[in-house]
PyMOL Python script that loads the backbone (N, CA, C, O; Angstrom):
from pymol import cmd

cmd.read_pdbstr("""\
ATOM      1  N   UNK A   1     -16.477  10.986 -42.107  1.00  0.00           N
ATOM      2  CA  UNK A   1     -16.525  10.641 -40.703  1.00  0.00           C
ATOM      3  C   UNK A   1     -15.432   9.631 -40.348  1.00  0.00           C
ATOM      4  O   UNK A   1     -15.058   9.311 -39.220  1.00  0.00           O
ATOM      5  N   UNK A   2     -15.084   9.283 -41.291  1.00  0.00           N
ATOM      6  CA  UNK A   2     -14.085   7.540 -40.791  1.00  0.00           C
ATOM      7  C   UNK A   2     -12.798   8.920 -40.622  1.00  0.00           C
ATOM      8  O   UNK A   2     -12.759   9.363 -39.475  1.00  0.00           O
ATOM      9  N   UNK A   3     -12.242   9.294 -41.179  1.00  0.00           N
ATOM     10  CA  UNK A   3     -10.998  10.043 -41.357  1.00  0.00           C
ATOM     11  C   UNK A   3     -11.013  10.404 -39.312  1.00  0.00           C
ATOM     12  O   UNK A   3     -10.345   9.696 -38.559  1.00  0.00           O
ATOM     13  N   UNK A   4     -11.724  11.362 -38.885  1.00  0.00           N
ATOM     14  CA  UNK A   4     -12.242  11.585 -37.552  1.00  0.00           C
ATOM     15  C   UNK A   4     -12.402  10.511 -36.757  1.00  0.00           C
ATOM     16  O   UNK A   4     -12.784  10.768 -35.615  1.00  0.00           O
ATOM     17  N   UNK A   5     -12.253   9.585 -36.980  1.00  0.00           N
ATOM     18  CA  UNK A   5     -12.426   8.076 -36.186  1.00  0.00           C
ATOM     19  C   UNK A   5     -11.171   8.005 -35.982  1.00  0.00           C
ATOM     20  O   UNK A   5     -10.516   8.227 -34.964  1.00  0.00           O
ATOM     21  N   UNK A   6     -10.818   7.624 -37.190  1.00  0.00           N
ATOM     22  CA  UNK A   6      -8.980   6.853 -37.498  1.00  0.00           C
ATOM     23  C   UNK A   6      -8.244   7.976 -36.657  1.00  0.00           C
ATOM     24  O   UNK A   6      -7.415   7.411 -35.944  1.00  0.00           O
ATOM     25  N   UNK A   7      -8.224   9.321 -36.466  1.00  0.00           N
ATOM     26  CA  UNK A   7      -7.608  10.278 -35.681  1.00  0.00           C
ATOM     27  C   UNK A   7      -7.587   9.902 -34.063  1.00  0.00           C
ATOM     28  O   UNK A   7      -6.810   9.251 -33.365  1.00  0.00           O
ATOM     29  N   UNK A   8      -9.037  10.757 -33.760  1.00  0.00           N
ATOM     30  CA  UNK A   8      -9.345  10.139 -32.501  1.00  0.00           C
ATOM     31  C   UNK A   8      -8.752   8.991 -32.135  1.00  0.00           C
ATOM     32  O   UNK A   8      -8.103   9.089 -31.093  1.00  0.00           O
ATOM     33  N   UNK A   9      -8.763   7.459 -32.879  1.00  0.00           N
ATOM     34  CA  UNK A   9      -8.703   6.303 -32.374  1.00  0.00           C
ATOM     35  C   UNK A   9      -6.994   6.602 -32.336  1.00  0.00           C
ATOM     36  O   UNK A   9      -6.580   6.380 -31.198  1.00  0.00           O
ATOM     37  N   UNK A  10      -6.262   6.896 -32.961  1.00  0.00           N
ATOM     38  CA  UNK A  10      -4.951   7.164 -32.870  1.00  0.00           C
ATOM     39  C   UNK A  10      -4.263   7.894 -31.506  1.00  0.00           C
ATOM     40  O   UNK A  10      -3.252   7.564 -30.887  1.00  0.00           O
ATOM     41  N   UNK A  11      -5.302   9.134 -31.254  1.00  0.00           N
ATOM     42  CA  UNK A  11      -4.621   9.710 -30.353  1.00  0.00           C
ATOM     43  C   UNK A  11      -5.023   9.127 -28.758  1.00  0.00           C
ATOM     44  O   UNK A  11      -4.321   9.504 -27.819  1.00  0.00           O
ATOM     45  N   UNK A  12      -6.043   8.307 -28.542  1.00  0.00           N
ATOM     46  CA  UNK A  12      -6.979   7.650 -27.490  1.00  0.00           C
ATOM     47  C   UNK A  12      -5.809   6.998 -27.657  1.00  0.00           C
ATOM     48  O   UNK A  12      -4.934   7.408 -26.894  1.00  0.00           O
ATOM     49  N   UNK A  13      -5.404   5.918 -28.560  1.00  0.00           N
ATOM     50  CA  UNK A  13      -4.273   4.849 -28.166  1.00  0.00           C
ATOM     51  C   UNK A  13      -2.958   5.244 -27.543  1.00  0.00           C
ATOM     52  O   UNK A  13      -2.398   4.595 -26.660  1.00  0.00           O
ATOM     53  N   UNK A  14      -2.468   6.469 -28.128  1.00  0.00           N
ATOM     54  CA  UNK A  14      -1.018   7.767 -27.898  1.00  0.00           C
ATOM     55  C   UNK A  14      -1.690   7.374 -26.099  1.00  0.00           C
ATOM     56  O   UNK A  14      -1.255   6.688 -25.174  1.00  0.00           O
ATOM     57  N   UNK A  15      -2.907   8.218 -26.291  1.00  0.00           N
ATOM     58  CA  UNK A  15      -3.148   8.299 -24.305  1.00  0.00           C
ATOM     59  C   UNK A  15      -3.222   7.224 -23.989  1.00  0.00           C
ATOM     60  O   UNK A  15      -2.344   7.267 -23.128  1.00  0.00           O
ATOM     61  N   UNK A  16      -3.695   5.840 -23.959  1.00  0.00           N
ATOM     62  CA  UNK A  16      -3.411   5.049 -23.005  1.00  0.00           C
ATOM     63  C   UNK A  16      -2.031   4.226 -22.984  1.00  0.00           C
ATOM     64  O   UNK A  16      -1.648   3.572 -22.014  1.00  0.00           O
ATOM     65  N   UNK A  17      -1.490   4.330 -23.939  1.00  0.00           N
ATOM     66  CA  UNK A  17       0.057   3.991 -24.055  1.00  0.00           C
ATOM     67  C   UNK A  17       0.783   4.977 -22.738  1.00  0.00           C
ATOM     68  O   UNK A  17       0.980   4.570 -21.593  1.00  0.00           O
ATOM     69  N   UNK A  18       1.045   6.111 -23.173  1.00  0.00           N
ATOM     70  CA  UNK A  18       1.278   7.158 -21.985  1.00  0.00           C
ATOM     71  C   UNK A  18       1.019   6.517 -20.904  1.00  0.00           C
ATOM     72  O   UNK A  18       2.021   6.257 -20.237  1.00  0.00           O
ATOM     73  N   UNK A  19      -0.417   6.007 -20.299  1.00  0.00           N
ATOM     74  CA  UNK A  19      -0.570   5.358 -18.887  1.00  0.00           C
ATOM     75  C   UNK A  19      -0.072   4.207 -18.934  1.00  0.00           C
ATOM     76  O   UNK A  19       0.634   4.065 -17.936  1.00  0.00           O
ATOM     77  N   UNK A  20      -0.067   3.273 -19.592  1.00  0.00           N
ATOM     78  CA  UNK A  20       0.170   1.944 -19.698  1.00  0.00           C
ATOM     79  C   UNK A  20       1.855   2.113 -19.192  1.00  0.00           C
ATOM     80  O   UNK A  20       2.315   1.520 -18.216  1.00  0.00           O
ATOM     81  N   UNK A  21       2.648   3.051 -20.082  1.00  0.00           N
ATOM     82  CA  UNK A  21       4.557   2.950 -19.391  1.00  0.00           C
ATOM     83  C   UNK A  21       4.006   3.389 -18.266  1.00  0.00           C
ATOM     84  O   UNK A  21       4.399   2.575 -17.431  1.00  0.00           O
ATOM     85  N   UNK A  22       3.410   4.088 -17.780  1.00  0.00           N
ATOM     86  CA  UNK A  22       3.572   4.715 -16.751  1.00  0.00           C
ATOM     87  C   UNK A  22       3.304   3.585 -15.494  1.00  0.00           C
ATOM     88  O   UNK A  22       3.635   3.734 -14.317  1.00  0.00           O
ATOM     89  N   UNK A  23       2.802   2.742 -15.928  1.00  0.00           N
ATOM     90  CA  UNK A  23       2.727   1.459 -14.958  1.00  0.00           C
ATOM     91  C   UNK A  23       3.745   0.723 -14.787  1.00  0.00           C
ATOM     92  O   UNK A  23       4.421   0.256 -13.870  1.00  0.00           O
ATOM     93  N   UNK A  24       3.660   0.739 -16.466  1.00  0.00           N
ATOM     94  CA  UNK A  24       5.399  -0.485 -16.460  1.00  0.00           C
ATOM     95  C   UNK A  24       6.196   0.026 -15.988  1.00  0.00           C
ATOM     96  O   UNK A  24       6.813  -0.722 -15.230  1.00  0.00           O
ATOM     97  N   UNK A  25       6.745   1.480 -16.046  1.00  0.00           N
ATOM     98  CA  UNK A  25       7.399   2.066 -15.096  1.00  0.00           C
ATOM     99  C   UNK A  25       7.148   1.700 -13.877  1.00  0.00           C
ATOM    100  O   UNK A  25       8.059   0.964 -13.498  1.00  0.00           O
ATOM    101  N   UNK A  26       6.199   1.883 -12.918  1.00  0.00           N
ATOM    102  CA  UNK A  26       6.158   1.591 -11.365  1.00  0.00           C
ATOM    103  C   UNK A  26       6.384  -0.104 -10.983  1.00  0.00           C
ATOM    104  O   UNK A  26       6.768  -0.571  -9.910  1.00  0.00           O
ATOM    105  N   UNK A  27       5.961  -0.926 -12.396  1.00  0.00           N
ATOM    106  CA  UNK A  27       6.175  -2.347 -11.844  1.00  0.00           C
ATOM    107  C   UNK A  27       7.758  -2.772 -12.016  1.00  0.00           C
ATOM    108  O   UNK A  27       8.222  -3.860 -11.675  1.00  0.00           O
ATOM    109  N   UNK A  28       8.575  -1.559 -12.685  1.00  0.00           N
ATOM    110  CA  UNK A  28      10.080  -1.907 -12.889  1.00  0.00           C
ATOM    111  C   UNK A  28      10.681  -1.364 -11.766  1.00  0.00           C
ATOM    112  O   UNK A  28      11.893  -1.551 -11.664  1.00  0.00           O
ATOM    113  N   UNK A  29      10.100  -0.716 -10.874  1.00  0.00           N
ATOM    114  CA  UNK A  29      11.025   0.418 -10.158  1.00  0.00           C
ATOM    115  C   UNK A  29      10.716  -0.693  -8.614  1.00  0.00           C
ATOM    116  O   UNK A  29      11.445  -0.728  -7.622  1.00  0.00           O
ATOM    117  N   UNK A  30       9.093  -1.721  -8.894  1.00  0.00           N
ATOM    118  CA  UNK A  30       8.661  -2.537  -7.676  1.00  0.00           C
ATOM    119  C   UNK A  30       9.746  -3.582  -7.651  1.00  0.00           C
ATOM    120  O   UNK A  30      10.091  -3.947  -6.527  1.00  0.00           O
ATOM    121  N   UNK A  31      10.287  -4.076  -8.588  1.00  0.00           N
ATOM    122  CA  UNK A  31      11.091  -4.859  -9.450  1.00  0.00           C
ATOM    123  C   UNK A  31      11.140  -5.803 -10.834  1.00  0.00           C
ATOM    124  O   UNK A  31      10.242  -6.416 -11.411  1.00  0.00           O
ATOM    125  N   UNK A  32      12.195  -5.697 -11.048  1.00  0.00           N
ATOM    126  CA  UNK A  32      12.250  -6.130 -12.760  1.00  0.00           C
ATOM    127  C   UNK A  32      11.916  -7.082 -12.929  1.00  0.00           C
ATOM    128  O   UNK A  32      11.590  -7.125 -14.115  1.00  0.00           O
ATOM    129  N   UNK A  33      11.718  -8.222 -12.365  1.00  0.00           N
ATOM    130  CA  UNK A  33      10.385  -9.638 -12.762  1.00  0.00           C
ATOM    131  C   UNK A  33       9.300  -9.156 -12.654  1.00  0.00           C
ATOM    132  O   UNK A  33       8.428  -9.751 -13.287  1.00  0.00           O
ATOM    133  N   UNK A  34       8.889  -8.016 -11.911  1.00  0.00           N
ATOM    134  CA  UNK A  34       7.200  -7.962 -11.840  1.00  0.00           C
ATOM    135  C   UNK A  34       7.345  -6.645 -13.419  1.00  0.00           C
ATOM    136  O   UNK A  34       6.263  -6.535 -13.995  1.00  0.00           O
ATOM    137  N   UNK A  35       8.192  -6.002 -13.875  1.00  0.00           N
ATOM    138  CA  UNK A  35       8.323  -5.267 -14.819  1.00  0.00           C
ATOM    139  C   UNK A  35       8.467  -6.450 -16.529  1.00  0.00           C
ATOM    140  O   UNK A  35       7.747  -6.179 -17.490  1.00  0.00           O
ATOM    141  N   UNK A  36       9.217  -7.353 -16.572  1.00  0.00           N
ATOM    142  CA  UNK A  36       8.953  -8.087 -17.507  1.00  0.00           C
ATOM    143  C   UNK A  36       7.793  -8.686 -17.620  1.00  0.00           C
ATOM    144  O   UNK A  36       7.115  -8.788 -18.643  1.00  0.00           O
ATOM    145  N   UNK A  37       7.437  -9.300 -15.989  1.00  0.00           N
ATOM    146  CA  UNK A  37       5.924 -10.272 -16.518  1.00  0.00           C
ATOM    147  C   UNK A  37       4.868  -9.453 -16.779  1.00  0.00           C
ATOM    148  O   UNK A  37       3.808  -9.808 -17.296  1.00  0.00           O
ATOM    149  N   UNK A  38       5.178  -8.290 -16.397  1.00  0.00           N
ATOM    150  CA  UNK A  38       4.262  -7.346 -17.049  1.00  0.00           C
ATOM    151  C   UNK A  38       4.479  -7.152 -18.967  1.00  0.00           C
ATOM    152  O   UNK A  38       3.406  -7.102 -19.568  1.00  0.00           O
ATOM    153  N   UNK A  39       4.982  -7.113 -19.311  1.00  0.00           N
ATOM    154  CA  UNK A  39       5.876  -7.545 -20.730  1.00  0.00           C
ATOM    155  C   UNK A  39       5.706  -8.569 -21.367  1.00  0.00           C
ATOM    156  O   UNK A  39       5.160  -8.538 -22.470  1.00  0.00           O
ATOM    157  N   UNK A  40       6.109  -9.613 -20.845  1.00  0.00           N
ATOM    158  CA  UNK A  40       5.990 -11.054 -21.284  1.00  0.00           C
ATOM    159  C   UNK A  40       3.979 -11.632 -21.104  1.00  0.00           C
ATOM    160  O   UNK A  40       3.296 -12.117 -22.006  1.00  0.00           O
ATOM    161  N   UNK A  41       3.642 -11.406 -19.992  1.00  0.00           N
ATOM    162  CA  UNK A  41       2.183 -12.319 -20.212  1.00  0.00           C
ATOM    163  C   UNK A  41       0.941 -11.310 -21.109  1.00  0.00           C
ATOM    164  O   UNK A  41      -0.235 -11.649 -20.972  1.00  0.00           O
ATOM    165  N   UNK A  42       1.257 -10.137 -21.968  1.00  0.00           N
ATOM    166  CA  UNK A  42       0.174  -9.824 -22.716  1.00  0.00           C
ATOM    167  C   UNK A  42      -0.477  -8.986 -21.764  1.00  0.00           C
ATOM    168  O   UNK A  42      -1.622  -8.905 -22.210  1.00  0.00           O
ATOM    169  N   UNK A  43      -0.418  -8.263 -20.632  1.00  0.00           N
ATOM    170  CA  UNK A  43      -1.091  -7.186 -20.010  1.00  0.00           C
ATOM    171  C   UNK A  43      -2.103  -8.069 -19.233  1.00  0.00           C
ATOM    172  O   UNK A  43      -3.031  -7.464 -18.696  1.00  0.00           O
ATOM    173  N   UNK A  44      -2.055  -9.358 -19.107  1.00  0.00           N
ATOM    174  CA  UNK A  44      -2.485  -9.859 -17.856  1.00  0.00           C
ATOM    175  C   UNK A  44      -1.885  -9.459 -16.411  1.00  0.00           C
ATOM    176  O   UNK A  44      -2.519  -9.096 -15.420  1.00  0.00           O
ATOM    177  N   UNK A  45      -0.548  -9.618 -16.552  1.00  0.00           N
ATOM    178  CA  UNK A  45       0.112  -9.549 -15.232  1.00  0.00           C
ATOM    179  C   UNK A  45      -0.152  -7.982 -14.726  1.00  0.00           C
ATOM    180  O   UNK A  45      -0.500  -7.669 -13.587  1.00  0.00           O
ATOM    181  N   UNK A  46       0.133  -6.924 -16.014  1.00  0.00           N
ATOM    182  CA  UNK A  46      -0.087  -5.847 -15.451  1.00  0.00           C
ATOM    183  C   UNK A  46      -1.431  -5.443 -15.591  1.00  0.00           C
ATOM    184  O   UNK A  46      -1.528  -4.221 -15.704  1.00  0.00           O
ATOM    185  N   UNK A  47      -2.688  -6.161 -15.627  1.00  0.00           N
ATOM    186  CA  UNK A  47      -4.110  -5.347 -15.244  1.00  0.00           C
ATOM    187  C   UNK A  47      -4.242  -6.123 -13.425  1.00  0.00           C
ATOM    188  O   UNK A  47      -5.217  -5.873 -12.716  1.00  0.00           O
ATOM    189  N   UNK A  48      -3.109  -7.015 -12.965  1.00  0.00           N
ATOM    190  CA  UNK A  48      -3.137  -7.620 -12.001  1.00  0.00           C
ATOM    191  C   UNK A  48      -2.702  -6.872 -11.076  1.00  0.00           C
ATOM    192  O   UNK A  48      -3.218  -6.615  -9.988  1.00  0.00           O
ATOM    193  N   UNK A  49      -1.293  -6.358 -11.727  1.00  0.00           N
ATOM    194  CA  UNK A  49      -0.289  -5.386 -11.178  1.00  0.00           C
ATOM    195  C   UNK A  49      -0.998  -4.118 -10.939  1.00  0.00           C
ATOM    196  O   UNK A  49      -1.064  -3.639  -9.806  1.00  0.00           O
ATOM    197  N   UNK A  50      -1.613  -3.474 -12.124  1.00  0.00           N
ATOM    198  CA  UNK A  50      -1.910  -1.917 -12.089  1.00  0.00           C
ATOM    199  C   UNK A  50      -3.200  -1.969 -10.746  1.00  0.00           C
ATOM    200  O   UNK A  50      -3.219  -0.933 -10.081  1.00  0.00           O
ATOM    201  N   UNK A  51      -4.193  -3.016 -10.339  1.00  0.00           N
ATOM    202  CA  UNK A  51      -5.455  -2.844  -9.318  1.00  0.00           C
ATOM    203  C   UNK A  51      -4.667  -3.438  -7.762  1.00  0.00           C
ATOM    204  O   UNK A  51      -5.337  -3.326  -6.735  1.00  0.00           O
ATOM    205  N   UNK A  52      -3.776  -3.825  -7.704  1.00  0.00           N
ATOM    206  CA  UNK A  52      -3.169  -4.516  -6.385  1.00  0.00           C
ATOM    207  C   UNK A  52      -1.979  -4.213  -5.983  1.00  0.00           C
ATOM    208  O   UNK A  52      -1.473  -4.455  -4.887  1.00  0.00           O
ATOM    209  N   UNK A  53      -1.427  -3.551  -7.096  1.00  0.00           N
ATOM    210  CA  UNK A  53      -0.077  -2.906  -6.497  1.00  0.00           C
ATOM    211  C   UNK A  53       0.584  -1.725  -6.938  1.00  0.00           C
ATOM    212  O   UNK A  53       1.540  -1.050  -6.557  1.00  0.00           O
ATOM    213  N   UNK A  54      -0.097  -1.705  -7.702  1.00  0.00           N
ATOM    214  CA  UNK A  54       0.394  -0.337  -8.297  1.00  0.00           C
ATOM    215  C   UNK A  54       0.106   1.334  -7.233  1.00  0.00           C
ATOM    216  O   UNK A  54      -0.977   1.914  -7.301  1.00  0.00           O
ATOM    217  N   UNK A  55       0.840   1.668  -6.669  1.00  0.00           N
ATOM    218  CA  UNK A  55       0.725   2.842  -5.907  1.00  0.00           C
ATOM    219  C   UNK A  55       0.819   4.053  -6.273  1.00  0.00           C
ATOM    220  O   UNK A  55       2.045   4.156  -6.299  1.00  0.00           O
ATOM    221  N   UNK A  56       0.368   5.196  -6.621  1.00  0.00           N
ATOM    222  CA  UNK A  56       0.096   6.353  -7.476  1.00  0.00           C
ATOM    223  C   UNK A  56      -0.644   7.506  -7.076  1.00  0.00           C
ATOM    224  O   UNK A  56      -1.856   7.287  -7.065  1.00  0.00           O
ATOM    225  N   UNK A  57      -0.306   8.693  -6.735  1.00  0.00           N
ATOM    226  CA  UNK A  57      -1.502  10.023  -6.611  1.00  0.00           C
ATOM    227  C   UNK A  57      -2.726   9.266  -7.155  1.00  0.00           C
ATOM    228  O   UNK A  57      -3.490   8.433  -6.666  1.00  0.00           O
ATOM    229  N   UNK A  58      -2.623   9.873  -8.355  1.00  0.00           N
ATOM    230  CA  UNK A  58      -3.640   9.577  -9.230  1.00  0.00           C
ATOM    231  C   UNK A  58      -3.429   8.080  -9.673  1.00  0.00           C
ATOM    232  O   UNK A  58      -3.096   7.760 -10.814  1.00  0.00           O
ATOM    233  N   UNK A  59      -3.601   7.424  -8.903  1.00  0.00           N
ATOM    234  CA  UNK A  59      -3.841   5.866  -9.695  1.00  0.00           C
ATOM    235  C   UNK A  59      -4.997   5.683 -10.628  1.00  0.00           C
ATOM    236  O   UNK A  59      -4.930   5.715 -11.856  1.00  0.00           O
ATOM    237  N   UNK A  60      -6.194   5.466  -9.809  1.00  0.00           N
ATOM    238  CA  UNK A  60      -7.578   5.310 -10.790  1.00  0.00           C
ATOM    239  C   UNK A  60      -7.875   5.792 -12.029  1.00  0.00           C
ATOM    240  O   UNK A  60      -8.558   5.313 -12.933  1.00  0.00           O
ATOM    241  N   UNK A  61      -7.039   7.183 -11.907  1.00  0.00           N
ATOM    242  CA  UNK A  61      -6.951   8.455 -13.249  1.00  0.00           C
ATOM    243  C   UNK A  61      -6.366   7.887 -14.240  1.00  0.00           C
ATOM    244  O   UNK A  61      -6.759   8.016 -15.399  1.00  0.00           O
ATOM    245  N   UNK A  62      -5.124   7.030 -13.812  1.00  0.00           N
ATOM    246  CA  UNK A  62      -3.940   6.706 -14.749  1.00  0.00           C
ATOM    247  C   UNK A  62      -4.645   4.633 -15.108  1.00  0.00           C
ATOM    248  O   UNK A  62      -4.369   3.937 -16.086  1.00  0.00           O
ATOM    249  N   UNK A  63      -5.361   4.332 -14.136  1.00  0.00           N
ATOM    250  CA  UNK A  63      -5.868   3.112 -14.669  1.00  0.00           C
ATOM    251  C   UNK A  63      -7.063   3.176 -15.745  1.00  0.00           C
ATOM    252  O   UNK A  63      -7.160   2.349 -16.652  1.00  0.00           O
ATOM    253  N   UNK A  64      -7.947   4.222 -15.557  1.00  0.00           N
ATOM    254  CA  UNK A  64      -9.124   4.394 -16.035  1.00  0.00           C
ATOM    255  C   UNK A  64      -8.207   5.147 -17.465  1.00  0.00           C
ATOM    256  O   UNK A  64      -9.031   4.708 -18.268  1.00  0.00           O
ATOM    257  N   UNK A  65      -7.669   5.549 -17.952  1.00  0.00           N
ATOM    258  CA  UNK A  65      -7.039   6.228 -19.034  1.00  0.00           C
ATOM    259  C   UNK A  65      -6.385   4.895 -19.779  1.00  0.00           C
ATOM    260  O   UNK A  65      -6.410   4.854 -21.009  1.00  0.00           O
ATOM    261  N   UNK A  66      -5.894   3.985 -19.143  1.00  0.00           N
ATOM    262  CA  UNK A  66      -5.421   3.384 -19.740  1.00  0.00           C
ATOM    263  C   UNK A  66      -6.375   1.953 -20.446  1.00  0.00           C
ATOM    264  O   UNK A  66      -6.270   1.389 -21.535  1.00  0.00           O
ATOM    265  N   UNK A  67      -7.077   1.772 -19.557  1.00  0.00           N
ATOM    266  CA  UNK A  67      -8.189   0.814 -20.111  1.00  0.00           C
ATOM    267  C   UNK A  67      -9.216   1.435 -20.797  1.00  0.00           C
ATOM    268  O   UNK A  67      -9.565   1.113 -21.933  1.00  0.00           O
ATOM    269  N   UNK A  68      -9.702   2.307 -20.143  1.00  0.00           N
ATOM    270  CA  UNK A  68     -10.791   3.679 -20.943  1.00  0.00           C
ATOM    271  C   UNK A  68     -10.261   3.746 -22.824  1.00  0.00           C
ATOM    272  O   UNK A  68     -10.865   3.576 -23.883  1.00  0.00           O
ATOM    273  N   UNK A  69      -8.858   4.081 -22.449  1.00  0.00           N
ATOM    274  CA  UNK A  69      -8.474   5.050 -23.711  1.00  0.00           C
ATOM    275  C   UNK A  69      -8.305   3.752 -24.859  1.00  0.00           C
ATOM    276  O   UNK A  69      -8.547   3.875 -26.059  1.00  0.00           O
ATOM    277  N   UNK A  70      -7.709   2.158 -24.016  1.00  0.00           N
ATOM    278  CA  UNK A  70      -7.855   1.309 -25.293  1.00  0.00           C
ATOM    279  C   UNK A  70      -8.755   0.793 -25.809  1.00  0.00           C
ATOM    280  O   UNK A  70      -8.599   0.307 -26.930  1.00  0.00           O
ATOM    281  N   UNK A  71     -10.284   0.721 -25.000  1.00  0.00           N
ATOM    282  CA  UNK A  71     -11.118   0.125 -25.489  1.00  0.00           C
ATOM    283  C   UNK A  71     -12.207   1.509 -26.072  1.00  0.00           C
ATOM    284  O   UNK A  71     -13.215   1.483 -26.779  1.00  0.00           O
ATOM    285  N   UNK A  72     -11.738   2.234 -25.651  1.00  0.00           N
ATOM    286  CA  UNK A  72     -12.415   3.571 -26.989  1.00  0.00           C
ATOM    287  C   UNK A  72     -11.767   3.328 -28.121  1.00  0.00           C
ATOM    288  O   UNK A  72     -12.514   3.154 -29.084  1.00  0.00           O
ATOM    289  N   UNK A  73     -10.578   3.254 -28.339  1.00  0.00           N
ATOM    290  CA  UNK A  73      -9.748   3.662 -29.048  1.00  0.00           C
ATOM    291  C   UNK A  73     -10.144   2.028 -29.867  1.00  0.00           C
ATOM    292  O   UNK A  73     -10.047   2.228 -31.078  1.00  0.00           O
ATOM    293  N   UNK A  74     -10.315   1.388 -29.749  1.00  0.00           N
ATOM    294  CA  UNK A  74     -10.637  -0.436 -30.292  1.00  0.00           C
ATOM    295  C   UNK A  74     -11.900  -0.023 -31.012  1.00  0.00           C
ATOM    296  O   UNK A  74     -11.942  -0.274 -32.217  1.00  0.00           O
ATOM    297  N   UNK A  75     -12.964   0.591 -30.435  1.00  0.00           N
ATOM    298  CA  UNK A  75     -14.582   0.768 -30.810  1.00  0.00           C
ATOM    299  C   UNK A  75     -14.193   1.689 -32.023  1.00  0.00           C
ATOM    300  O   UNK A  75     -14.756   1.500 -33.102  1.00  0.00           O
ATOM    301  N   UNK A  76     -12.994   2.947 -31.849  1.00  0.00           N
ATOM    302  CA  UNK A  76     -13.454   3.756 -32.690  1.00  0.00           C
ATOM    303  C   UNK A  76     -12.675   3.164 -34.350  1.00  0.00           C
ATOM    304  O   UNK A  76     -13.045   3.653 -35.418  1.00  0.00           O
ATOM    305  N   UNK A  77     -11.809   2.293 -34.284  1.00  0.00           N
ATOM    306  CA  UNK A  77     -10.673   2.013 -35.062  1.00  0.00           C
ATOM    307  C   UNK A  77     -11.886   0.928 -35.910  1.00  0.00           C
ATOM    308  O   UNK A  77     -11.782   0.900 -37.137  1.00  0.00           O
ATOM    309  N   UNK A  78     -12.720   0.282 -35.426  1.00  0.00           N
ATOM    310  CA  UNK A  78     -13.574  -0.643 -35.965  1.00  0.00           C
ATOM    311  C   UNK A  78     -14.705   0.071 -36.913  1.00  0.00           C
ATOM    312  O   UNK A  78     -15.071  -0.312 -38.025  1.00  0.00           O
ATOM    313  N   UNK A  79     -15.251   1.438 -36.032  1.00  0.00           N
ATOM    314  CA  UNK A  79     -15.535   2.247 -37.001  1.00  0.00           C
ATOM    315  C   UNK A  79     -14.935   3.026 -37.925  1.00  0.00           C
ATOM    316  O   UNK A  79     -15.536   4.039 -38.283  1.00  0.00           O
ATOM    317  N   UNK A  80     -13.989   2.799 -38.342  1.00  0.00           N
ATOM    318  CA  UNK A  80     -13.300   3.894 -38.953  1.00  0.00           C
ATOM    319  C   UNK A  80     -12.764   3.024 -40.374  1.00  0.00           C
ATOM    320  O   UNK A  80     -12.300   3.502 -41.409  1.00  0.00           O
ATOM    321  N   UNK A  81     -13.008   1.577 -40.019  1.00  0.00           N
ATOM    322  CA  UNK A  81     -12.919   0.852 -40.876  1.00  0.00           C
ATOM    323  C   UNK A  81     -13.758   0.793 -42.322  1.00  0.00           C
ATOM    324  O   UNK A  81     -13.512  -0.091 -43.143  1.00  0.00           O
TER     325      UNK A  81
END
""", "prot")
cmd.dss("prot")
cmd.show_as("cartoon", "prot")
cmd.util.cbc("prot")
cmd.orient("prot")
């Protein structure tokens, strides 16, 4: 069962990485200080950035994937231990 964890937890992280640029992307394109401090403060600035400014079709899709997919991906990596 751990082998199936360690996978999963691998590819959950692949997906919220995917959303996560996909932010840093929109906070570089808002401009490049709001794209570094997204960088520099540890994903504070951008869980600030991604609910208040981040503009997107699918925003919620691409926020919920990205927080969704790391804290699955955290639960399953602990089991897999």
């Amino acid at each position: 069962m751990k082998p199936i964890f360690s996978i999963l937890s691998m590819l959950l992280s692949l997906g919220g990485m995917v959303c996560g640029i996909i932010i840093l992307i929109e906070a570089f394109k808002s401009a490049v200080w709001k794209g570094l401090l997204c960088i520099v403060t540890c994903g504070l600035y951008m869980l600030y950035f991604a609910f208040a400014e981040f503009t997107h079709d699918k925003k919620w899709m691409i926020i919920g994937g990205w927080l969704g997919a790391g804290i699955l991906s955290g639960i399953l990596r602990v089991l897999s231990q």
